[in-house]
N, C-alpha and C positions, 0 to 999 in steps of 0.2 A: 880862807881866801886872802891874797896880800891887798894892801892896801888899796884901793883905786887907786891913788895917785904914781902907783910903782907899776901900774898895768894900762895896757893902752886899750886892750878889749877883755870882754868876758862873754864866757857862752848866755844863754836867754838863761839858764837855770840858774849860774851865778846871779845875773843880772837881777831877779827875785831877789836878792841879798841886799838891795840897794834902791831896788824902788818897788811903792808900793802893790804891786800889781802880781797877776799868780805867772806861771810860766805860760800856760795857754793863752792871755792876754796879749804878753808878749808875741808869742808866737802870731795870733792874727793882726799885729801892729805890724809885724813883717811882710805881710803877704799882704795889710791892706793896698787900698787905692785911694781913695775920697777923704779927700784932707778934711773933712767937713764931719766924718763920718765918725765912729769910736769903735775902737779904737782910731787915732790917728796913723799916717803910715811911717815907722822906727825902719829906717835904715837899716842892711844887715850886711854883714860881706861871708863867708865861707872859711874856713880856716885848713888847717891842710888834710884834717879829717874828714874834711866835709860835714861838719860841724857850723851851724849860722852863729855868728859873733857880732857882736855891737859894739861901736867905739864906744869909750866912754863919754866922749862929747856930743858923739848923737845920742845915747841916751841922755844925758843933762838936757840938753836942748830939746828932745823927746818930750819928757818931762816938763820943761819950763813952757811948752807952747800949747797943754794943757788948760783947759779953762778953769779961771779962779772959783775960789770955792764961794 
């Protein structure tokens, strides 16, 4: 996989490669609702596969709005 920084999104399976969580996680952080809830709800957009993609700033910010350990 190229660097984040050279890529603006990645599928949820990439995404595993970069934070700590399994693809299924991912996947219900997509489809959640309840900001309150856990997973929280990670943004996703569709890509021309019809493939779900995550920027890589809503995942950071995904991530960052996690509760400290």
């Amino acid at each position: 996989m190229k660097a984040p920084a050279e890529r603006l999104a990645v599928t949820l399976k990439e995404a595993t490669e970069l934070v700590p969580f399994s693809e299924d996680t991912l996947d219900r952080a997509t489809k959640a609702t309840d900001p309150h809830g856990f997973p929280p709800p990670l943004r996703a957009k569709r890509d021309s596969r019809g493939r779900r993609v995550v920027l890589i700033r809503d995942l950071a910010s995904w991530l960052d709005s996690l509760p400290d350990a």
